[in-house]
C-alpha positions as CSV (number, residue, x, y, z in Angstrom):
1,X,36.0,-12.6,-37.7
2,X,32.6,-14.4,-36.9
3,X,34.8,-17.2,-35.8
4,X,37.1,-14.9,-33.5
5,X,33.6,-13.0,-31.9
6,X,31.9,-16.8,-31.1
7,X,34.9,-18.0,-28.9
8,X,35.3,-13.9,-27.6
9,X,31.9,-14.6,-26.3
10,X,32.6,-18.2,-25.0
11,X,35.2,-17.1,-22.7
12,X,32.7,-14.9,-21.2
13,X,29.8,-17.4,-20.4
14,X,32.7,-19.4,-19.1
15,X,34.0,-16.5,-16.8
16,X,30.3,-15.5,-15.5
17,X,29.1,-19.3,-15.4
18,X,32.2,-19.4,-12.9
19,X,31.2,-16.4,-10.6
20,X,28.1,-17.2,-10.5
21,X,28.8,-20.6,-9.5
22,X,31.2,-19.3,-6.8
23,X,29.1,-16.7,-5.5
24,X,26.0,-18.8,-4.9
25,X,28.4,-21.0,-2.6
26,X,29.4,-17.8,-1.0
27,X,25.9,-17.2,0.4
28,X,24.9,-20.6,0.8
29,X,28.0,-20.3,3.1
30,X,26.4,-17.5,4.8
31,X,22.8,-19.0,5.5
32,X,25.2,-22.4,6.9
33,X,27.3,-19.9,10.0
34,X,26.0,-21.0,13.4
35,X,27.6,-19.9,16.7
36,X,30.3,-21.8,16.5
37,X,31.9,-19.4,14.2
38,X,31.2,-16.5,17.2
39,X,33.2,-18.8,19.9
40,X,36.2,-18.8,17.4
41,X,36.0,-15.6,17.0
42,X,36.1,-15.0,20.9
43,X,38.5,-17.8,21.7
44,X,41.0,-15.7,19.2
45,X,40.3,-12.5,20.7
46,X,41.5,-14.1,24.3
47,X,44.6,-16.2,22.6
48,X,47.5,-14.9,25.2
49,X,50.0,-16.3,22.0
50,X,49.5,-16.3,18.2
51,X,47.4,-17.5,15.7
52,X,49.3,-20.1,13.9
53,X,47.8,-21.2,10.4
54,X,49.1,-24.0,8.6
55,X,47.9,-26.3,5.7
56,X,49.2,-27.7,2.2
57,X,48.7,-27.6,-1.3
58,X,46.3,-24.7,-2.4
59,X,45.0,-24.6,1.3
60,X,48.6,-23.8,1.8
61,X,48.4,-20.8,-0.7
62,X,45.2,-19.4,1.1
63,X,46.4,-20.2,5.2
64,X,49.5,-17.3,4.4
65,X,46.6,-14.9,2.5
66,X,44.8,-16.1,5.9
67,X,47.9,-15.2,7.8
68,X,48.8,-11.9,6.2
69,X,45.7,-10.6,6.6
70,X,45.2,-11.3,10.4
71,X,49.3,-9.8,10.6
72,X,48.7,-6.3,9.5
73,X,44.9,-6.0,11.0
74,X,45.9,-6.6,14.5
75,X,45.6,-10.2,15.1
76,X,49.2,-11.6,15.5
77,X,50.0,-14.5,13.2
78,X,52.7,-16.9,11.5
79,X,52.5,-19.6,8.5
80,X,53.6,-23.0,9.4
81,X,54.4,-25.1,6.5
82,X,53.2,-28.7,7.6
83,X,56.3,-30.2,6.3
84,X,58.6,-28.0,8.0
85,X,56.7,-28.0,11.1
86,X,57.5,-32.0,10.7
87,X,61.2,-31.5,10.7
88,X,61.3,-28.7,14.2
89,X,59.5,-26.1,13.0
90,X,56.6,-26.9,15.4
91,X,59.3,-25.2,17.8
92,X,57.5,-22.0,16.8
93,X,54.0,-23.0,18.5
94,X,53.2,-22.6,22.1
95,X,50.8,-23.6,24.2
96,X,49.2,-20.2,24.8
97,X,49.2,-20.2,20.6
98,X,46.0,-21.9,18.5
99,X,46.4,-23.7,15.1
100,X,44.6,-22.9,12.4
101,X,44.4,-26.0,10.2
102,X,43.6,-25.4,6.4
103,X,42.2,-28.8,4.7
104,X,39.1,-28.9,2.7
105,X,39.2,-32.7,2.6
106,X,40.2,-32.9,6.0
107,X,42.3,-35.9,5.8
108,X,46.3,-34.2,4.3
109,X,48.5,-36.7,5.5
110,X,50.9,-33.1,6.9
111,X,48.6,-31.7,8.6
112,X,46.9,-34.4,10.1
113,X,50.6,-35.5,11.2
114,X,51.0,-32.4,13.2
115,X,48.2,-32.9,15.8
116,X,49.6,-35.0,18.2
117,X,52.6,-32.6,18.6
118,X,49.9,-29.9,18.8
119,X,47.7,-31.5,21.7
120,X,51.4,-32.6,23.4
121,X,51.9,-29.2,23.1
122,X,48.9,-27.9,24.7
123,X,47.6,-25.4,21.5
124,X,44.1,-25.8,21.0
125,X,42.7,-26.4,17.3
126,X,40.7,-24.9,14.9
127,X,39.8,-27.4,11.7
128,X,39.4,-25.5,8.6
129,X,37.3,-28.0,6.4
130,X,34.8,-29.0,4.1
131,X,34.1,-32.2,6.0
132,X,33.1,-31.7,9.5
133,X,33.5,-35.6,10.1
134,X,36.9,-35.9,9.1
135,X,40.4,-36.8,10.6
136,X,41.3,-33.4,11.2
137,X,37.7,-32.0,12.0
138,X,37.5,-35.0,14.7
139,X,40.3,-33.8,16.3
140,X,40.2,-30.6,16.5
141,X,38.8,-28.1,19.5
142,X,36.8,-25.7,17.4
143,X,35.3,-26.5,13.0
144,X,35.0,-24.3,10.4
145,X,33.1,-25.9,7.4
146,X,32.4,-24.7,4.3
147,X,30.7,-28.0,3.6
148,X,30.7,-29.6,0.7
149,X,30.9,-27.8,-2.4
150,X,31.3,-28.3,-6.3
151,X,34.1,-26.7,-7.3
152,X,33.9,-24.4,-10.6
153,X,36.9,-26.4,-12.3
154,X,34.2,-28.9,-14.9
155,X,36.6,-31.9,-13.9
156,X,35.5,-31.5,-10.1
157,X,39.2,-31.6,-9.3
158,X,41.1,-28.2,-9.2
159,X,40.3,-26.5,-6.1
160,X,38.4,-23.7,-7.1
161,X,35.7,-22.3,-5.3
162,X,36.4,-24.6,-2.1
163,X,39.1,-21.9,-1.9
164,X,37.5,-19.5,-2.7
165,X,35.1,-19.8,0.7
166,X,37.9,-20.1,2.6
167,X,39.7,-17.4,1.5
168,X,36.3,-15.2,2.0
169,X,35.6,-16.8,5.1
170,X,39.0,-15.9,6.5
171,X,38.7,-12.1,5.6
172,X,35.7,-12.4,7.1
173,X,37.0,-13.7,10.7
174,X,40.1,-10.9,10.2
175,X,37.6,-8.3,9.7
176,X,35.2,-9.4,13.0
177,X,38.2,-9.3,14.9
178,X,39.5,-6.3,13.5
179,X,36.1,-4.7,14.4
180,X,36.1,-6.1,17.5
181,X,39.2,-4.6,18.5
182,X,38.6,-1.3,17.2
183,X,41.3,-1.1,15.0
184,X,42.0,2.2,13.6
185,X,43.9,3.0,10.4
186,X,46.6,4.8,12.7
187,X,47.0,1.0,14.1
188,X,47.1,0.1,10.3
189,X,49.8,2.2,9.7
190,X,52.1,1.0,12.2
191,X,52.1,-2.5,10.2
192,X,52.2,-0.6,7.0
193,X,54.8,2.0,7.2
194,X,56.0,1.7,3.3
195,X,55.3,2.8,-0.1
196,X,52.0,4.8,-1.1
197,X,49.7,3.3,1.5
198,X,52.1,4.0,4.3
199,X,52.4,7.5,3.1
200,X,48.5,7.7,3.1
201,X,48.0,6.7,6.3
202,X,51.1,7.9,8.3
203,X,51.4,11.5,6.5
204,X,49.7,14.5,8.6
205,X,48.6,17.6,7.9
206,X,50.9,19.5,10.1
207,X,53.7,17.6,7.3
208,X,52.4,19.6,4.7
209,X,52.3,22.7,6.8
210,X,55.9,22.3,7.8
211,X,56.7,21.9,4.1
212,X,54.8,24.8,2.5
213,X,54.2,27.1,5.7
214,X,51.5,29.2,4.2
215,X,48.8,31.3,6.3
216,X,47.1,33.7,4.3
217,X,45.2,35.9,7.0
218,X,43.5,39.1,6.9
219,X,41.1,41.2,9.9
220,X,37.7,41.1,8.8
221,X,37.5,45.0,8.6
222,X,39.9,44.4,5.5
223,X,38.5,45.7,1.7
224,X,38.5,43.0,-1.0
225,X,41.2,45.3,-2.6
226,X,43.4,44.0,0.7
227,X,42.5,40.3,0.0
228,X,43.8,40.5,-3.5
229,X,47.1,42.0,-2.6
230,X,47.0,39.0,-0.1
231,X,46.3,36.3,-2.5
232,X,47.9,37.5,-5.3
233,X,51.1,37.2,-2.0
234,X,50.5,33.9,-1.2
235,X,49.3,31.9,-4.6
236,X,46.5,29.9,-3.0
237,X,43.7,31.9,-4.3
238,X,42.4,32.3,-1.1
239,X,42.4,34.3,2.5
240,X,41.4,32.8,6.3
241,X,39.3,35.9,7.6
242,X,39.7,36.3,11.5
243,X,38.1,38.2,13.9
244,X,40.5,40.8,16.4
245,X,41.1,38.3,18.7
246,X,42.8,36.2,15.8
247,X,39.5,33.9,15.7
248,X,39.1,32.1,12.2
249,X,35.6,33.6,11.3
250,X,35.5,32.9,7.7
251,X,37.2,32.4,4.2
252,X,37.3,34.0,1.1
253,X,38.5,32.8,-2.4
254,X,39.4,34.2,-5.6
255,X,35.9,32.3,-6.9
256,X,33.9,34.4,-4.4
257,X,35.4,37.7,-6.0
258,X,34.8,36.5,-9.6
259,X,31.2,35.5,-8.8
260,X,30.6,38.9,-7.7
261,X,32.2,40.8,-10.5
262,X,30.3,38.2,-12.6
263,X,27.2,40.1,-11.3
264,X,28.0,43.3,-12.1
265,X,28.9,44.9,-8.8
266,X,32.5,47.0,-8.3
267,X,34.3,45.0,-5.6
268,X,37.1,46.5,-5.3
269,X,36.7,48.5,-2.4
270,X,33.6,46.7,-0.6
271,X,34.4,45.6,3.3
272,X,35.7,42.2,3.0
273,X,32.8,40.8,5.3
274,X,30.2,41.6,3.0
275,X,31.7,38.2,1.0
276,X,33.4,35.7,2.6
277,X,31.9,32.8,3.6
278,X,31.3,32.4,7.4
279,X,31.0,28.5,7.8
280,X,34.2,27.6,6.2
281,X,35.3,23.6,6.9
282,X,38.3,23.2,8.4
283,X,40.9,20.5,9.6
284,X,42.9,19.8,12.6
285,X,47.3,20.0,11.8
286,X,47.0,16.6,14.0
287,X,44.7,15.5,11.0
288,X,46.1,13.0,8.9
289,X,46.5,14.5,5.3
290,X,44.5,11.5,3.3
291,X,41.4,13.1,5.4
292,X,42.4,16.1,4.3
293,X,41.9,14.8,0.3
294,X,38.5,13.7,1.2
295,X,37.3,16.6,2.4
296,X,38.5,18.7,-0.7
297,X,37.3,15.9,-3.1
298,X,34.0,15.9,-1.4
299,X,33.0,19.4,-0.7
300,X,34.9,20.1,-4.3
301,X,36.8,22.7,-2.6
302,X,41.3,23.7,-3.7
303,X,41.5,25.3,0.2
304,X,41.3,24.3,3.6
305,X,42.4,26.3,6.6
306,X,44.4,24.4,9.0
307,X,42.9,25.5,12.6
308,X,44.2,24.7,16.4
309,X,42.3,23.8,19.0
310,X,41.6,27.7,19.9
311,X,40.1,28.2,16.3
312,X,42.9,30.4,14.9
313,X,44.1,29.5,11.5
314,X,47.7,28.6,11.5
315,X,48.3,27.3,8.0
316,X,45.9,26.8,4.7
317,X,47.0,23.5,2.5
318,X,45.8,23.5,-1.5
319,X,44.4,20.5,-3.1
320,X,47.9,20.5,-5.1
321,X,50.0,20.4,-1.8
322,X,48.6,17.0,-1.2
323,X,48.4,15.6,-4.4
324,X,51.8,16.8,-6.0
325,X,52.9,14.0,-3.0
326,X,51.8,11.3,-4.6
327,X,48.2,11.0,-2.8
């Protein structure tokens, strides 16, 4: 047992001596940026063609996380395999494109294969390295370096936290340019159109209105006896309040009603305005319904009158009508 605890607790030191380790690169990496980092950035946002990334080996492995993450945040990209590109694949770059070349040592016989097609081509080149005077970096239009850095692996050989920075670094270009291009999560969507996340993002409130097409309503000259006849009609334990121009001027809930029985007082017939609350939140149908959780789970409210752009309810969703859709 005292056996099974000691290594228990070895694995740990190893785990945090390796995050630690990886996160001190991390912001070494982030005192090292200059302004060449801001030209790539720029240079990108200009690219008439694509961003093509290519590399081998681990490098490899990070270039298509590299790749996938530019795709889907607005920054159009494609993975060339080195090898492949060797045998026609380089067919896919253009001279409006620019390579991003993944090499921490610089110097993988692939990659560094590819450049003259590159240059013949016309792409320009971005070195992604750890040695800014290598093959690669030398011939390339624009660096990225990470440096050197000791990688986490204790035989200095398995690339560990030299991928690490890259993979960081290259969320953190994706997410400059995302910025930069004001990317919305409605763009988002567009790339991500399936399973939970595309529901999340491409599902409006007006799709839960058309599914459960409920408007409690009542005038505000109504009795609290009317309201829960109204409720009690429409299950949501709650009532929009409008004015007699059909204006949404405020909303009552079954909790209101409780809270003043609680106190003692005889409700039943008391003019409904004398409860309901007159700053109720509300939500555009245009809304998409993910905002519509937010505002629930923050303001720890069930309701939340759906309202047009003239301020008369046309719908009410329930925290259950969003989640019972898998949000």
């Amino acid at each position: 047992m005292v056996r099974g605890l000691l290594t228990i607790n070895k694995h740990i030191t190893v785990i945090k001596e390796v995050l630690a380790e990886e996160a001190q690169a991390i912001f070494k990496l982030i005192e090292d940026l200059n302004q060449e980092i801001a030209q790539i950035i720029e240079m990108i946002l200009e690219c008439k063609g694509r961003i093509i990334v290519t590399g081998v080996g681990k490098s490899g492995i990070i270039g298509r996380k590299i790749t996938a993450t530019f795709a889907s945040t607005g920054t159009p990209s494609l993975f060339l395999h080195p090898a492949e590109g060797l045998h026609g694949d380089l067919g896919m770059v253009t001279k409006s494109d620019i390579v991003l070349a993944l090499s921490n040592s610089g110097e993988s016989e692939e990659v560094i294969s590819l450049i003259p097609s590159i240059k013949r081509i016309g792409a320009r080149l971005i070195a992604f390295v750890g040695n800014a005077k290598s093959t690669l970096a030398n011939k390339a239009d624009h660096i990225l370096c990470i440096g050197k850095v000791k990688e986490a692996c204790p035989l200095g050989l398995t690339p560990t936290t030299s991928t690490t920075l890259m993979l960081t670094l290259g969320d953190a270009i994706a997410v400059a340019l995302l910025k930069a291009r004001n990317f919305t999560s409605e763009n988002f969507a567009v790339f991500h159109p399936g399973g939970t996340l595309g529901k999340r993002l491409l599902f409006s409130v007006n799709s839960i209105v058309e599914i459960t097409k409920k408007n409690p309503t009542l005038i505000k000259t109504s009795t609290v006896k009317d309201v829960i006849f109204n409720m009690t009609e429409s299950g949501l334990g709650a009532t929009s309040i409008i004015d007699n121009n059909g204006k949404l001027v405020g909303i009552i809930t079954d909790g209101d009603i409780r809270r003043t029985l609680a106190g003692g007082s005889s409700v039943i017939d008391l003019p409904v305005e004398e409860l309901y609350n007159k700053n109720p939140t509300t939500i555009k149908p245009t809304s998409l319904a993910v905002e519509a959780l937010n505002i629930m789970e923050e303001l720890k409210i069930n309701v939340l009158p759906v309202v047009n752009d003239r301020n008369e309810p046309i719908a009410m969703i329930h925290l259950h009508d969003i989640t019972k859709l898998g949000f």
